[in-house]
Each structure stands twice: as structure tokens, then as C-alpha cells.
MDAnalysis code that builds the backbone (N, CA, C; Angstrom):
import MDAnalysis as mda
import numpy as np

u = mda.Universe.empty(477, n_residues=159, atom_resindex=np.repeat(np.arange(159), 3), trajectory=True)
u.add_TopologyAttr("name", ["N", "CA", "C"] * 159)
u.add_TopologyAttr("resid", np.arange(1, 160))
u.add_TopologyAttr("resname", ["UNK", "UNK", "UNK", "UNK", "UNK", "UNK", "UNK", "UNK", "UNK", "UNK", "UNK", "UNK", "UNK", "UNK", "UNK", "UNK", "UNK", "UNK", "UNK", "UNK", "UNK", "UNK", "UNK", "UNK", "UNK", "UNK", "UNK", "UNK", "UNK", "UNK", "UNK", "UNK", "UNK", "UNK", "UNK", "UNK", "UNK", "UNK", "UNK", "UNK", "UNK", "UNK", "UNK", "UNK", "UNK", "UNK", "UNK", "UNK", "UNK", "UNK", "UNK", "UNK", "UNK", "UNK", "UNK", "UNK", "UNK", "UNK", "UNK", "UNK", "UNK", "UNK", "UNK", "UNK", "UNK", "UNK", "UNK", "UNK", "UNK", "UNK", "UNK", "UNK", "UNK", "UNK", "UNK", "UNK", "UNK", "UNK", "UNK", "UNK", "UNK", "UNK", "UNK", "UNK", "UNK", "UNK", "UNK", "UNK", "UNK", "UNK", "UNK", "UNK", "UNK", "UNK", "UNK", "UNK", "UNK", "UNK", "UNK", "UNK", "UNK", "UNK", "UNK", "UNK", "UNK", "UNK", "UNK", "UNK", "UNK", "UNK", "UNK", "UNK", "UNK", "UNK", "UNK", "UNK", "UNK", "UNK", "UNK", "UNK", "UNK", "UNK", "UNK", "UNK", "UNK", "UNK", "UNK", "UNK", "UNK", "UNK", "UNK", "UNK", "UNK", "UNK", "UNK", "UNK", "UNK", "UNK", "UNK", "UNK", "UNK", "UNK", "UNK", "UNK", "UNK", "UNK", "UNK", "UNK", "UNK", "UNK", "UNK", "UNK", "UNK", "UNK", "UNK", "UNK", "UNK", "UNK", "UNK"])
u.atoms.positions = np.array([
    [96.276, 123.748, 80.553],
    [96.822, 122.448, 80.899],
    [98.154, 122.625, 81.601],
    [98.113, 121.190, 82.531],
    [99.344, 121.483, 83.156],
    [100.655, 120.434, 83.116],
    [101.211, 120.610, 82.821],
    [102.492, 119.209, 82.849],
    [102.824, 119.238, 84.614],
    [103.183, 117.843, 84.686],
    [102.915, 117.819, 86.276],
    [104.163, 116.542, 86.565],
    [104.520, 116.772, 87.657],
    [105.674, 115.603, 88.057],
    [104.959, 114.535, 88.538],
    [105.157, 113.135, 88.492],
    [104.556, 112.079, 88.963],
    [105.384, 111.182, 89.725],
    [105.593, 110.747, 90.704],
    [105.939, 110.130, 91.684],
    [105.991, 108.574, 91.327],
    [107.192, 107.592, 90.859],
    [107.083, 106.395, 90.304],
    [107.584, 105.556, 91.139],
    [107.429, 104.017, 91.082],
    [107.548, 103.058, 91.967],
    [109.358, 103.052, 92.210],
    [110.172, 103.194, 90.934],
    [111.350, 103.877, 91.381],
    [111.211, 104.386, 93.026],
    [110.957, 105.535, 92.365],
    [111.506, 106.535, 93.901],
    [110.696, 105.861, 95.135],
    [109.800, 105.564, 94.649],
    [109.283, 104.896, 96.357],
    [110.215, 103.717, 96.852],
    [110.399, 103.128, 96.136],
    [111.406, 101.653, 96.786],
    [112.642, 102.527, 97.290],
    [113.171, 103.231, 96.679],
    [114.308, 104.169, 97.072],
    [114.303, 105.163, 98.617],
    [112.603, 105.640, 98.638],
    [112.804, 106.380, 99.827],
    [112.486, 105.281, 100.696],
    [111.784, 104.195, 100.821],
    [111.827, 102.787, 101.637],
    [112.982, 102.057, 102.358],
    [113.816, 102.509, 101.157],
    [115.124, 101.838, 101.476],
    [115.585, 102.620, 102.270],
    [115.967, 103.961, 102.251],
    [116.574, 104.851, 102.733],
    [116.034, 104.959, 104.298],
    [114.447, 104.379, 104.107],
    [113.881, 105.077, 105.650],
    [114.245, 103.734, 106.726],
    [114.499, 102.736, 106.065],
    [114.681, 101.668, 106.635],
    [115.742, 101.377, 107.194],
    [116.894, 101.458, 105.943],
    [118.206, 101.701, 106.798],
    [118.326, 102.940, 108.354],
    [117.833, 104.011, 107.687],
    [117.818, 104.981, 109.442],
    [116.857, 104.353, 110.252],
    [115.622, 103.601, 109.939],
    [114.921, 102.985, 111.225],
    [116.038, 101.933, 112.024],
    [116.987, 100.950, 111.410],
    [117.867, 100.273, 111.563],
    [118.872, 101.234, 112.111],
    [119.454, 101.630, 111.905],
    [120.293, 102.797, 112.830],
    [120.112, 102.919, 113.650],
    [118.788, 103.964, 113.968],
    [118.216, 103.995, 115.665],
    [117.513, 103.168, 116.214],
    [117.329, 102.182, 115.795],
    [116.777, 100.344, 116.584],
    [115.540, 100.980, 116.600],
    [114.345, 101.014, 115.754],
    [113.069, 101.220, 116.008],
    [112.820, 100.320, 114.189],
    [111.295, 99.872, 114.750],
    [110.667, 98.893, 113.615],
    [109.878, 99.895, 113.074],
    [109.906, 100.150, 111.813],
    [108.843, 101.251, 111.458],
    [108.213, 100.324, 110.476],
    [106.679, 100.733, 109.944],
    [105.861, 100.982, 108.500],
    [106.205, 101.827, 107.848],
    [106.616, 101.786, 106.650],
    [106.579, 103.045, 105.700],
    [105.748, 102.820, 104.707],
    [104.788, 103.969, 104.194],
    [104.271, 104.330, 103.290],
    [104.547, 104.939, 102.347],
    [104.265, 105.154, 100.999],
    [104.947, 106.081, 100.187],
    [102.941, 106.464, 99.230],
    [102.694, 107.189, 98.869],
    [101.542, 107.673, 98.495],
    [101.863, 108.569, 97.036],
    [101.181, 108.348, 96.281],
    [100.689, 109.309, 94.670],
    [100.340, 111.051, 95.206],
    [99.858, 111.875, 94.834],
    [99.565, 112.454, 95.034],
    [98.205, 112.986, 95.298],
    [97.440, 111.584, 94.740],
    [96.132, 111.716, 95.299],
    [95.986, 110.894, 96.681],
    [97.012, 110.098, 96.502],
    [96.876, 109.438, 97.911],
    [96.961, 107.867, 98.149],
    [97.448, 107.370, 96.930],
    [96.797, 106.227, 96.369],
    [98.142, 105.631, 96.617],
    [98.074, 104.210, 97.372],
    [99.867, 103.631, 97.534],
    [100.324, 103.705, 96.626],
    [102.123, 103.743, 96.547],
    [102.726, 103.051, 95.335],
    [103.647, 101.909, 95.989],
    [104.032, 102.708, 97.468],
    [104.859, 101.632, 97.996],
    [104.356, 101.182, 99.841],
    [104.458, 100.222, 99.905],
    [104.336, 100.141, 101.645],
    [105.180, 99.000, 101.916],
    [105.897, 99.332, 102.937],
    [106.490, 98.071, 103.572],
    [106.132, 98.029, 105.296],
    [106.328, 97.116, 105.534],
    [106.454, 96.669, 107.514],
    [107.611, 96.060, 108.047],
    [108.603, 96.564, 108.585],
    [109.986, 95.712, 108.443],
    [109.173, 94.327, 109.605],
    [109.996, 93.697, 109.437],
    [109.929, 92.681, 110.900],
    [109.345, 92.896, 111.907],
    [108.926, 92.462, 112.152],
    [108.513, 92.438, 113.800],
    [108.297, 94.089, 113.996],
    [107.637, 94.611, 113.340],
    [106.826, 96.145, 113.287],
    [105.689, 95.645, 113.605],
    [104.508, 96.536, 114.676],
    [103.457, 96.659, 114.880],
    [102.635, 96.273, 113.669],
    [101.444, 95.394, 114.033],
    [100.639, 94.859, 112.836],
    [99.756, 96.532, 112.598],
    [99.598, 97.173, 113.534],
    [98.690, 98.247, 112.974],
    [99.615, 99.561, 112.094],
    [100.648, 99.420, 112.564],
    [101.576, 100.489, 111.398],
    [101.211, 100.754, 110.029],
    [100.948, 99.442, 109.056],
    [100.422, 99.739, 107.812],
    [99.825, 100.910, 107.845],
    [98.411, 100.579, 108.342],
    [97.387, 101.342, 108.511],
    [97.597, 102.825, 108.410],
    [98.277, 102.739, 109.742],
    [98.584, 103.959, 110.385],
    [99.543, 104.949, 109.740],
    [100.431, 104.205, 109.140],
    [101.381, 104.958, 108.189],
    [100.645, 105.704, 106.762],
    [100.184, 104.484, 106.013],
    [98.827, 104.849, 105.126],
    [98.027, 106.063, 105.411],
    [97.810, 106.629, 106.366],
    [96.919, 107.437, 106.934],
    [97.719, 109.020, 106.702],
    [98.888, 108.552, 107.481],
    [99.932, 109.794, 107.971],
    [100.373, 110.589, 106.605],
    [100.675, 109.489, 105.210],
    [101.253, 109.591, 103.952],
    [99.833, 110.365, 103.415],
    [98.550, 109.360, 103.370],
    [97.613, 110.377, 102.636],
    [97.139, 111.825, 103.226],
    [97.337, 112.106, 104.356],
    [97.260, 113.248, 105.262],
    [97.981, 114.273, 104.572],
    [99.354, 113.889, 104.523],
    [100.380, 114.876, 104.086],
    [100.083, 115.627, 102.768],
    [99.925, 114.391, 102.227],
    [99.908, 114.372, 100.204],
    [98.444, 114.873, 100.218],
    [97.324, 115.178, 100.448],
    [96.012, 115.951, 100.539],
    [95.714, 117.065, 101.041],
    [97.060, 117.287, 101.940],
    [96.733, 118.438, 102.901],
    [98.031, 119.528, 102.753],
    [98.817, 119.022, 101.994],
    [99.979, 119.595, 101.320],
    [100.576, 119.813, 103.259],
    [100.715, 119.042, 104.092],
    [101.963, 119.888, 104.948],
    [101.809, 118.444, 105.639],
    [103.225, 119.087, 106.709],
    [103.506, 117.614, 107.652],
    [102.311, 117.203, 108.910],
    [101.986, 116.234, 108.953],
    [100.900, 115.598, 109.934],
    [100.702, 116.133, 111.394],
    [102.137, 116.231, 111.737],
    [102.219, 117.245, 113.615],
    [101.893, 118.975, 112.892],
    [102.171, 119.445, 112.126],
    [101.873, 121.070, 111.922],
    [100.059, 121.199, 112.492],
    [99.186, 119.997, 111.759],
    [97.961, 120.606, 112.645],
    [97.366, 120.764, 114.163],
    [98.551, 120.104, 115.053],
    [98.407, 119.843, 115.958],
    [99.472, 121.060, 116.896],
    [100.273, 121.767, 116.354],
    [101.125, 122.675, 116.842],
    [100.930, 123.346, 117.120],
    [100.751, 124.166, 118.731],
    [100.834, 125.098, 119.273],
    [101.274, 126.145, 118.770],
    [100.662, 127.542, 118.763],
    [99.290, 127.985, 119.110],
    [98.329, 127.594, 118.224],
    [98.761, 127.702, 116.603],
    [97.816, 127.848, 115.499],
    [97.576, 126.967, 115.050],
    [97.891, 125.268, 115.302],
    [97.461, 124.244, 114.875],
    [96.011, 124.393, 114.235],
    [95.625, 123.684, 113.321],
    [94.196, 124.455, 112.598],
    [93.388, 122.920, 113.538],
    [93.797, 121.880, 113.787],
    [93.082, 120.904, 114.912],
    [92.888, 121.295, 116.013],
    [93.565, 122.021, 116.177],
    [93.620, 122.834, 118.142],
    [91.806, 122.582, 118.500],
    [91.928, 122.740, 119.677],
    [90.526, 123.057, 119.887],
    [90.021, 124.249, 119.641],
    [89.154, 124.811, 119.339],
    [88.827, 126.531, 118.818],
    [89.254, 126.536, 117.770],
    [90.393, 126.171, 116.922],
    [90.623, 126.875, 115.750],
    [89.441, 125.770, 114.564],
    [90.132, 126.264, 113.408],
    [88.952, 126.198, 112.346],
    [89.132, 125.127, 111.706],
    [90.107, 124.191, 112.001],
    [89.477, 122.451, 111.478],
    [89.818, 121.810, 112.482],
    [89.310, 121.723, 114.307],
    [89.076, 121.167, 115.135],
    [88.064, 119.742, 115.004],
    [88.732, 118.650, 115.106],
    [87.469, 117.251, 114.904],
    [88.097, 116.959, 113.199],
    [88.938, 117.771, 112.902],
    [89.161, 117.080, 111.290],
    [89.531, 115.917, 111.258],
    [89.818, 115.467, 112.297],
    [90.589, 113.744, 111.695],
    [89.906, 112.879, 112.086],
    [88.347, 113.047, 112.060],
    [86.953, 112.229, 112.612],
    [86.575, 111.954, 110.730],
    [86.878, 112.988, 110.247],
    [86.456, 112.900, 108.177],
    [87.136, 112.188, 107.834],
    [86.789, 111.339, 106.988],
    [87.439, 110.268, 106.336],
    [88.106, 109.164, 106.932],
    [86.961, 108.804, 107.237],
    [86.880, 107.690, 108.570],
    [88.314, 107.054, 108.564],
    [89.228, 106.785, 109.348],
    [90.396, 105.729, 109.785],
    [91.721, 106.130, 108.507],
    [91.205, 107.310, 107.691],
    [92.245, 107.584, 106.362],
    [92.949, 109.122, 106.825],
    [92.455, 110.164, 108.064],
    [93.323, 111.441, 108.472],
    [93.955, 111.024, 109.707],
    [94.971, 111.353, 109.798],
    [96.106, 111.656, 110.894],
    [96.756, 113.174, 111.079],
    [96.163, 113.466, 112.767],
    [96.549, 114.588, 112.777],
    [97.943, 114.736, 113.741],
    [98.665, 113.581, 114.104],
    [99.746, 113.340, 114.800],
    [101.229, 113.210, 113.776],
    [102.570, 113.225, 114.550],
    [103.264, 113.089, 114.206],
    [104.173, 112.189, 113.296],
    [104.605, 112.037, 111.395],
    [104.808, 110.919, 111.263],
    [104.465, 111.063, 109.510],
    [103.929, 112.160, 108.780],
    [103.170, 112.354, 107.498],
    [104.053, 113.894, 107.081],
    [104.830, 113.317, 105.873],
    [105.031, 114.355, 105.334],
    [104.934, 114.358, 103.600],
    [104.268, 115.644, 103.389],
    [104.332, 115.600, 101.957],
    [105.597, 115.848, 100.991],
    [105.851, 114.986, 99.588],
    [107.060, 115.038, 99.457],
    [106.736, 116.308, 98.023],
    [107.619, 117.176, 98.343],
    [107.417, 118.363, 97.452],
    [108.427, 118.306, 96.402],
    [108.496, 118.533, 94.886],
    [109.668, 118.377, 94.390],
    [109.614, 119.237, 93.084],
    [110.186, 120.305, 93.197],
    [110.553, 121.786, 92.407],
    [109.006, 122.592, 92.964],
    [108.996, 122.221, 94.177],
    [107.549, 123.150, 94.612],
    [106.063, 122.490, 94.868],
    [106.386, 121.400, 94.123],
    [104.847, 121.117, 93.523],
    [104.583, 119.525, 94.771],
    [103.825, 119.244, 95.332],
    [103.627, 117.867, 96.208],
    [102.921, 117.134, 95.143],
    [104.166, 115.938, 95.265],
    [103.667, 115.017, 94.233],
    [103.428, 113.919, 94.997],
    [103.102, 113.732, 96.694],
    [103.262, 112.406, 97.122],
    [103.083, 112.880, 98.476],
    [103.060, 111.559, 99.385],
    [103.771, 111.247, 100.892],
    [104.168, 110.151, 101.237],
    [104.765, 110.847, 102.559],
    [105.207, 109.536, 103.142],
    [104.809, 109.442, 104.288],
    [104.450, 108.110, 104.766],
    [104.181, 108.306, 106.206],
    [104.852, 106.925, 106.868],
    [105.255, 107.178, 108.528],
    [105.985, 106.729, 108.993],
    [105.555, 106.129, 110.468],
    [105.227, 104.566, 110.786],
    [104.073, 104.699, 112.020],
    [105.288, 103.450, 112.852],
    [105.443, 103.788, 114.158],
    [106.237, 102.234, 115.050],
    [107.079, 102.991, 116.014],
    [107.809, 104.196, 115.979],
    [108.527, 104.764, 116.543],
    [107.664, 106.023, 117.478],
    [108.369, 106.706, 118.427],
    [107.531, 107.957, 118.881],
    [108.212, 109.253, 117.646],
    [107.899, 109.877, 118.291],
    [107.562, 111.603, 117.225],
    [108.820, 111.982, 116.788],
    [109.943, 112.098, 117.336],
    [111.429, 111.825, 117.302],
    [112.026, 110.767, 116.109],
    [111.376, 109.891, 116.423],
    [111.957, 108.598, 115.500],
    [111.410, 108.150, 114.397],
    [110.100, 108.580, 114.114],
    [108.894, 108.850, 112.858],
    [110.063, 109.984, 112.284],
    [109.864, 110.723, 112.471],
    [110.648, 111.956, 111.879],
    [111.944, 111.914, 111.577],
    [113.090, 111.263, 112.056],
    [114.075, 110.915, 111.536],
    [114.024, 110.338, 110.317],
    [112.993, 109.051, 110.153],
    [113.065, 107.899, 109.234],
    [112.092, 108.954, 107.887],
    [111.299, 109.354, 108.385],
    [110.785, 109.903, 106.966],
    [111.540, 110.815, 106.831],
    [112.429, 112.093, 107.091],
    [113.055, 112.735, 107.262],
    [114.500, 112.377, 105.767],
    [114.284, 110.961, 106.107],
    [115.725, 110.127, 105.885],
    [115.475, 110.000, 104.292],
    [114.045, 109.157, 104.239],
    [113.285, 109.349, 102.905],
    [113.505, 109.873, 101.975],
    [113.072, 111.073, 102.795],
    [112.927, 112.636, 101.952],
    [114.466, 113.152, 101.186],
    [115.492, 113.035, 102.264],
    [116.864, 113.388, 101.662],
    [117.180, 112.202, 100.259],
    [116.774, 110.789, 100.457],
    [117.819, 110.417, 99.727],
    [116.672, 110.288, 98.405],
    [115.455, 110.549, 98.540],
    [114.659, 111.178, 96.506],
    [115.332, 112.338, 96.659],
    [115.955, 113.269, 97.526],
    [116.421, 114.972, 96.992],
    [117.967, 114.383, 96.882],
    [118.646, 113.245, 97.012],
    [119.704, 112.917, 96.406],
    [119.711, 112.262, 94.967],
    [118.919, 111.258, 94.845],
    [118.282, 110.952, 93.654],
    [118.232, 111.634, 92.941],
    [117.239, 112.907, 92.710],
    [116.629, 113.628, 91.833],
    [117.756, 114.871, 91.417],
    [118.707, 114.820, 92.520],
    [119.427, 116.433, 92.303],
    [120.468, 116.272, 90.782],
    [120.528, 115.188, 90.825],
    [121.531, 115.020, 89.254],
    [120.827, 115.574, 88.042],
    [119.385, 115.362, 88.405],
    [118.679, 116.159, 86.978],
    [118.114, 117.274, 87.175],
    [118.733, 118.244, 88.387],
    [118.087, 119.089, 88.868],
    [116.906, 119.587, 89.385],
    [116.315, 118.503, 90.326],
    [115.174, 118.424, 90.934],
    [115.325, 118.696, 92.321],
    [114.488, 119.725, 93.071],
    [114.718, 119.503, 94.197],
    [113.767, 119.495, 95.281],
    [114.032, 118.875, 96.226],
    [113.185, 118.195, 97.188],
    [112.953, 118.987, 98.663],
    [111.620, 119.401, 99.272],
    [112.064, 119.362, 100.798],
    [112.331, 118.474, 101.612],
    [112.897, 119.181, 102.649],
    [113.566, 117.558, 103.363],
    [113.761, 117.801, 104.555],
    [112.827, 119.179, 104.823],
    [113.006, 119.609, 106.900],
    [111.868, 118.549, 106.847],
    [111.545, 118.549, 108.097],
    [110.221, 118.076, 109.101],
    [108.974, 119.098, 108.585],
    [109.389, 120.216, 108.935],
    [108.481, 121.218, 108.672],
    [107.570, 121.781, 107.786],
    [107.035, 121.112, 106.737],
    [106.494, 121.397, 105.406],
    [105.249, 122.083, 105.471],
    [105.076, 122.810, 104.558],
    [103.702, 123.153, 104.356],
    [103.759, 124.063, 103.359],
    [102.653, 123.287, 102.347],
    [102.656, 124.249, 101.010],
    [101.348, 124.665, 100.650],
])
């Protein structure tokens, strides 16, 4: 048996907040998602006047991350992207009809190692997705660091 960290509606309103204020910063309307670790919402918001399809799309990016343990652009990255054409999960984001994203915008949130979640981030281009979840990510690894928890918080994930 395993004791396991669980991801609570706490911290999701918290990384929401956090991603929202930096979407507000750099003037872009984002969706944010926040996902369980199976994949399952805990939090979603759409600020204002955000794209009606963002939900969705964010939803997608968050369960991507949190299932696939890494960030949403890594399968798509030159050379070894595992989506590339030729390599060995090319056509993966055709499975699970309208629920994989293999674009920029999904990161899993890791915390003392273990991915207990995602987030995903849909309204901005690849730059500005990544800031705001980015933003997320730091302020649960500000949160959590008082009880000695710690968080990734590059772009770059993969576990």
C-alpha cells in the first residue's frame, strides 16, 4: 500500500487565482483547468470574455498532462516528440476522442515527485499558455513550501 498526496479544491482555487492574475498582467483571457490525478476536474474557470471553446480545451491540456505525467508541447518537440510523425505514439491525440492534447498549454503538477494533478491553460498562444500555468505552478510551490512540499514549476516536465 501506498500513502499518496491528493490534490484539494484548496489548492486549485489558489493556482486559478494565481494563473489569472498573470493572464491579467499580460492582457490575454485564458480558461484554466485544474485536474485530480486521474483527471477528473476539481477546478475550472473562464475569465470574461475568454473563448467559449477554452473550457474544453483547457480540460483536455490538464487531463493530458496528469495521465501522461509530462507537459502537453514535450510530445510534439523536435526531434523526439513521441507524436512526431514516425515516432511511436504518432495519431495519439485521435484516442480519447476530444479528451488528448498534444499542443502547447498542459502541465502536470508534481509535488515531492509524485503527479498529483494538472493544469491546463487554453486563450493565449504557446508563450502566454505557459506563463499563466507556469504562474499556477509557482504559487501551490509557494503554498506548499511552509510544510515542506515541493513543486515543479519549469515548463518542462516530465516524469
Amino acid at each position: 500500500m501506498k500513502t499518496a498526496l491528493k490534490l484539494e479544491l484548496e489548492e486549485a482555487k489558489l493556482m486559478i487565482e494565481a494563473a489569472k492574475q498573470k493572464a491579467e498582467e499580460i492582457n490575454v483571457l485564458e480558461a484554466i483547468a485544474i485536474v485530480d490525478e486521474g483527471g477528473a476536474v476539481i477546478a475550472l474557470e473562464r475569465m470574461n470574455g475568454a473563448r467559449v471553446t477554452g473550457p474544453e480545451i483547457a480540460i483536455a491540456k490538464a487531463y493530458t498532462a496528469s495521465g501522461h505525467k509530462r507537459s502537453t508541447h514535450l510530445f510534439n518537440r523536435e526531434p523526439n516528440g513521441p507524436a512526431l510523425p514516425g515516432n511511436e505514439a504518432f495519431g495519439i491525440q485521435h484516442m480519447l476522442n476530444g479528451k488528448f492534447a498534444i499542443f502547447v498549454g498542459g502541465f502536470p503538477i508534481v509535488v515531492n515527485g509524485e503527479v498529483v494533478g494538472g493544469v491546463g491553460i487554453s486563450g493565449g498562444n504557446g508563450e502566454q499558455d505557459t506563463a499563466v500555468g507556469t504562474a499556477a505552478l509557482q504559487a501551490l510551490q509557494e503554498h506548499l513550501a511552509k510544510d515542506g512540499y515541493e513543486v515543479i514549476t519549469e515548463a518542462d516536465i516530465k516524469k
